[in-house]
C-alpha positions as CSV (number, residue, x, y, z in Angstrom):
1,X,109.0,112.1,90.6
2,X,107.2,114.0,88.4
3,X,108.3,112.5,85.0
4,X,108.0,108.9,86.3
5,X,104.0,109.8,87.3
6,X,103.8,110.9,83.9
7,X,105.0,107.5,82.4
8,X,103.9,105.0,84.8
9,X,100.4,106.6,85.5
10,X,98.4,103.9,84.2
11,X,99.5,101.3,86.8
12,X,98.3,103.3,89.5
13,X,94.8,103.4,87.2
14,X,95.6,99.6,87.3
15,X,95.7,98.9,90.2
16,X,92.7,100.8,91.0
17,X,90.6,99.1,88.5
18,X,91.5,96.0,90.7
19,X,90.2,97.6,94.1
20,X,87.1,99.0,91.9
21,X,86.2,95.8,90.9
22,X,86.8,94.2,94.2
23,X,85.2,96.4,96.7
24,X,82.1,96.8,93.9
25,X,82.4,100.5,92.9
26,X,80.4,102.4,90.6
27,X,79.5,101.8,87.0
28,X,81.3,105.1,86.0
29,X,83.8,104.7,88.1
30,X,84.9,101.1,86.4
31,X,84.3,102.4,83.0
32,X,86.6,105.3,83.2
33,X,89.5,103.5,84.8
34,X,88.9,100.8,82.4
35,X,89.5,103.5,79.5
36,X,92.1,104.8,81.2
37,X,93.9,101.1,82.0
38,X,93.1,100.7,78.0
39,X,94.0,103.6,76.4
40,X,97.3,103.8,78.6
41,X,98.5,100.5,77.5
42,X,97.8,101.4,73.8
43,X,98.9,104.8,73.4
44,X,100.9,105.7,76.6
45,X,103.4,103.1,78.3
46,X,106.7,103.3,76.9
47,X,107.8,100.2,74.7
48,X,110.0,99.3,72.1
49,X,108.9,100.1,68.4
50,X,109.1,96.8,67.5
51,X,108.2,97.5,64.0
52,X,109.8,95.3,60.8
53,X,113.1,97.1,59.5
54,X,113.5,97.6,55.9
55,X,115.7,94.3,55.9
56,X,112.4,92.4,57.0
57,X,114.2,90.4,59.4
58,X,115.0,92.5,62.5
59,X,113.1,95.0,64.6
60,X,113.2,98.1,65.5
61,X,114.6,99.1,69.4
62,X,113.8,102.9,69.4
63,X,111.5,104.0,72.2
64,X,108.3,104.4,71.5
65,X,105.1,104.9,73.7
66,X,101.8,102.5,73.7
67,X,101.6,98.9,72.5
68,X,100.0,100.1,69.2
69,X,102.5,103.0,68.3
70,X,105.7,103.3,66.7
71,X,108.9,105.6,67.4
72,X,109.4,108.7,65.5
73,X,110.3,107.1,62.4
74,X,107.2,108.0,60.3
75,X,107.6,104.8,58.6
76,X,107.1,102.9,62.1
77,X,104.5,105.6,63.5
78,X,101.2,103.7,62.4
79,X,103.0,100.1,61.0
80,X,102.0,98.1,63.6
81,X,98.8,98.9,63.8
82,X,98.7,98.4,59.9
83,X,100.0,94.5,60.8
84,X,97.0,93.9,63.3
85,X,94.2,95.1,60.5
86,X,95.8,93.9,57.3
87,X,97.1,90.3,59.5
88,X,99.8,89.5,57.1
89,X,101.3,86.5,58.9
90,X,100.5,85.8,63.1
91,X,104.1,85.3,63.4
92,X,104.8,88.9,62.0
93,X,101.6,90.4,64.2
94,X,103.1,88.7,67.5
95,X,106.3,90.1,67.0
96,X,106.2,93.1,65.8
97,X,103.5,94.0,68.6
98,X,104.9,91.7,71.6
99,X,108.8,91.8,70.7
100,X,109.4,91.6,74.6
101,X,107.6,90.3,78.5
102,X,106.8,94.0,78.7
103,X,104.9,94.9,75.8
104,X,103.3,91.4,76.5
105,X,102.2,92.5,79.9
106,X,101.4,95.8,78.5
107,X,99.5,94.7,75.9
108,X,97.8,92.2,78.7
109,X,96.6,95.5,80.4
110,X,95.2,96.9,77.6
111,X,93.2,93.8,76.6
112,X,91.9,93.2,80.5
113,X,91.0,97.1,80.5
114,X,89.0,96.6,77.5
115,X,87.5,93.7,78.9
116,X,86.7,95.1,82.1
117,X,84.8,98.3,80.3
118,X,82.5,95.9,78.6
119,X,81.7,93.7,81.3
120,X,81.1,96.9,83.2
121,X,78.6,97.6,81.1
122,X,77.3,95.1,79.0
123,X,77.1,92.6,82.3
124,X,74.9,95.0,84.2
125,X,72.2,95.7,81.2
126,X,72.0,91.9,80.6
127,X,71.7,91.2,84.2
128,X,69.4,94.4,85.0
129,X,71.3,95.6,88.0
């Protein structure tokens, strides 16, 4: 149990981001599980690398943890991330980062947590409440 709470944490935080949003929690309360939701999905979940393999065709299948992350290649470590700020090709961005549904989802969660942290705040200053 302990192990699979250490790995799957975020989708607790997930989940209560949702109830934080519906039942109209705090400010603080939404921006921290919003961090949370984000940085989880980026650095934590476990994935596939999914970074380009010296033949440039295929990808790597190692474990790694976070959408933006490599595995313990130290080729792979910080490769991805180099894709999304240099933006070679979209094609090469979208697969390396999303190989599979779950980094998808994943990466989904990090882009709805980030989301959600600006709205909690931004929305609120705009709005004056």
């Amino acid at each position: 149990m302990g192990k699979a709470m250490r790995l799957y944490w975020g989708y607790i935080a997930v989940g209560a981001l949702i109830v934080a949003w519906t039942q109209q929690w705090g400010l603080p309360v939404i921006a921290a599980l919003s961090v949370a939701v984000f940085g989880y999905a980026s650095f934590q979940v476990p994935v596939w690398c999914g970074a380009v393999n010296r033949d440039g065709r295929t990808y790597c299948r190692n474990n790694a943890y976070g959408v933006l992350m490599g595995c313990r290649n130290r080729q792979h470590r910080w490769q991805k991330m180099k894709l999304i700020v240099l933006r070679s090709k979209a094609g090469d961005v979208s697969r390396a980062v999303f190989p599979t549904a779950k980094e998808k989802f994943n990466a989904f969660l990090a882009v709805g947590g980030l989301v959600s942290g600006f709205a909690a705040v931004i929305v609120p200053a705009i709005t004056g409440g």
